[in-house]
N, C-alpha and C positions, 0 to 999 in steps of 0.2 A: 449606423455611422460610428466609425471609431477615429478619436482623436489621440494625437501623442501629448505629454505633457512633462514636462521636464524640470530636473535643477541643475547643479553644476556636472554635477556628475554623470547623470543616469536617465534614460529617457524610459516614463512610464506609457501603456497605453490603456485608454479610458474608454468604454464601452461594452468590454468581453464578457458573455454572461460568466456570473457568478456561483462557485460550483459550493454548495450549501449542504455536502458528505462529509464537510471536514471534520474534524475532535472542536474539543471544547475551546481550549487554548489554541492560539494564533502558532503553526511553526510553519508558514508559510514559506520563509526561504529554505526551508527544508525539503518538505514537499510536494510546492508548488500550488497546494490543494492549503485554502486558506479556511480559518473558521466557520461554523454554522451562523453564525449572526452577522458575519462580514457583510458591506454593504457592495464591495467592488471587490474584484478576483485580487488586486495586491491593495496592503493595507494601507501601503504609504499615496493610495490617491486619496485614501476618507481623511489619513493622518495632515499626511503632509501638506505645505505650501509649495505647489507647484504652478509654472511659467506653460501658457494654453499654448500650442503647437497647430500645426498644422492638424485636417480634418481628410479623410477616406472614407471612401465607401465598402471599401471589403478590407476584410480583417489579415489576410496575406498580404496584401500592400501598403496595410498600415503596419504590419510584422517589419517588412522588409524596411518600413524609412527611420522606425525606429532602429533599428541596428549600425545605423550610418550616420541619422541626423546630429547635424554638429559636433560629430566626431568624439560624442559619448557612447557609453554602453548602454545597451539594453535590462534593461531588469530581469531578473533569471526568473523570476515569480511570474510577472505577466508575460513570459518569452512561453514560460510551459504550460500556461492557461490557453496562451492563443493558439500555442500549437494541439492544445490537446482539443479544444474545439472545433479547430480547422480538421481535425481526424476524424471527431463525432461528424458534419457536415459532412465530410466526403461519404461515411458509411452509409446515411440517411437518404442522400442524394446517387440515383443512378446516375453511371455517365454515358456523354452524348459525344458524338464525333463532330458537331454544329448546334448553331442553335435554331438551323432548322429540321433537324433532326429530334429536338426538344420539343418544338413547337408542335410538331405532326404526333409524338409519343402524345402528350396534352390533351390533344385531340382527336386522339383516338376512341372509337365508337366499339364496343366488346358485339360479336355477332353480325355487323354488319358484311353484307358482301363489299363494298367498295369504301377507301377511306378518302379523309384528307388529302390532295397532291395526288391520287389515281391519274391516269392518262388513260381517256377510255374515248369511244365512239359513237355516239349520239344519233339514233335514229327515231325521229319524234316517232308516234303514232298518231290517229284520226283525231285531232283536237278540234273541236266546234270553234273557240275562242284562237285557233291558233297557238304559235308558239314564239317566246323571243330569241330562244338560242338554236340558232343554225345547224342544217345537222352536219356531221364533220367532228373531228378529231377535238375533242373537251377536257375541261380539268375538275375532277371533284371539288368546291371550296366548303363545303359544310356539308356536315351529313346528321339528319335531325330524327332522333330515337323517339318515338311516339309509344312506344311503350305496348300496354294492354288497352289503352285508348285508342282501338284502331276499328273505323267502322267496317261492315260488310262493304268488300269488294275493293278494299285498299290495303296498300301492304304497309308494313310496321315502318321501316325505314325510307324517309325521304332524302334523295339527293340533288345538291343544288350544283351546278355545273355551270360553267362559261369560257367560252370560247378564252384561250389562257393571253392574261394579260387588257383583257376586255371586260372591266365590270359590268357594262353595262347589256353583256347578252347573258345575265344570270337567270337560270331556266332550272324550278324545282320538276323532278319527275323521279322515276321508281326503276330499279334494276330491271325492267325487262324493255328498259329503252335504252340502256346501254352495256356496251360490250367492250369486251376488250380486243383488242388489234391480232388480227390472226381468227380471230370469229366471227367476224363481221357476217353477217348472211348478204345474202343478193336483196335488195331493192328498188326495182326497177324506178320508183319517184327520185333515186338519187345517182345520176351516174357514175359516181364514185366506187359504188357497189357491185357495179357491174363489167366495167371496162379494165380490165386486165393490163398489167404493167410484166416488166420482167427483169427481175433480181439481176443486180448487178454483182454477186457473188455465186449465187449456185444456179442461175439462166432461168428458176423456176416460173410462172405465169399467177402470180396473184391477183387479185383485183387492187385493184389504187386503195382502197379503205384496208387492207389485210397488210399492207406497207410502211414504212420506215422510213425516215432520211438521216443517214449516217454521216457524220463528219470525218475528217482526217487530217493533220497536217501535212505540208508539202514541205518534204524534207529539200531543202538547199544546202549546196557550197558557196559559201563565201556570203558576201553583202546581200539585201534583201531591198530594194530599193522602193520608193512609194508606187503604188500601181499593179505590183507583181501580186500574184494570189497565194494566199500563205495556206490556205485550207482547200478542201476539197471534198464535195458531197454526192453521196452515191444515194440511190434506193436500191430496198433489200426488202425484204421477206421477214414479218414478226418474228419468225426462228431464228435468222441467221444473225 
């Protein structure tokens, strides 16, 4: 949490870790980099009486309202602390294009055949007890490394699947019950497996489980009015 804090002049910010390389002597508006015994990155928030400001959660946007709030200046001391922190953080931290992009890296299992967010094909086998997840098109939600803890005649990595957007058909089982789209084999207990569709791009004959459904939008002129179909969905072929 970083806050701003102010006098008439100059708006400090309170929070930024404190870089403790400095010399002995304070020449902080110098070089930004304040004493070894400083207790805050600029001296004048231990020294001074300052007016408590508004409160952020990140240090860039508490950067950013300091430089505007009430139409004072920013401190050059803690401008080049928060900037020099915000650089350490960026080098420390990979970047992500999402943050469920962040959340799936997180989550990631090292060795695993399948991870997080997989889109894969679910063909139970002979279960005495049954099974809850339906077989048909699934989403990896967990995948659980057991390690060198694994008994005879069970594999290392457990996957937990469910029909996507359905918690309640979550079904733990092992990569040789799923597949990925385009290798689906034949399984006569599932029609899916077996009865053949045909690619609405290259005319090919897959089975319905070896398939896709592809979106598109429907390019129009002019108005688009309630009713009219704005997209358009084809099936295809795992390759195409």
């Amino acid at each position: 949490m970083f806050s701003i804090r102010y006098n008439r002049q100059t708006n400090h910010i309170a929070g930024i870790g404190c870089k403790t390389q400095g010399p002995a002597t304070d020449r902080s508006a110098e070089t930004g980099v304040v004493a070894y015994y400083a207790e805050n990155a600029c001296g004048v928030l231990t020294r001074g009486r300052l007016a408590q400001g508004a409160s952020y959660e990140g240090l860039q946007e508490a950067l950013d309202a300091a430089r505007i709030t009430g139409g004072r200046k920013v401190c050059k001391t803690c401008e080049k602390a928060a900037l020099a922190q915000l650089e350490a953080d960026a080098q420390e931290l990979p970047a992500y294009d999402s943050e469920a992009d962040q959340k799936l890296s997180d989550e990631y299992v090292a060795d695993a055949e399948h991870q997080v967010g997989d889109k894969l094909y679910f063909l139970p086998g002979e279960r005495p007890h049954g099974y809850v997840c339906p077989a048909g098109e699934v989403e990896v939600v967990r995948v659980v490394d057991h390690g060198d803890n694994v008994r005879f005649g069970q594999h290392r990595f457990t996957y937990v699947v469910q029909v996507p957007g359905i918690d309640a058909t979550r079904q733990g089982t092992d990569a040789s019950e799923l597949y990925a789209v385009g290798s689906v084999p034949v399984d006569y207990r599932f029609e899916w497996t077996y009865i053949t569709a045909i690619c609405a791009d290259c005319g090919a004959a897959p089975t319905y489980a070896n398939t896709k459904i592809v979106e598109e939008p429907i390019v129009r002129e002019g108005k688009t009015y309630p009713g009219m179909a704005t997209h358009k969905a084809k099936r295809v072929c795992a390759s195409c």
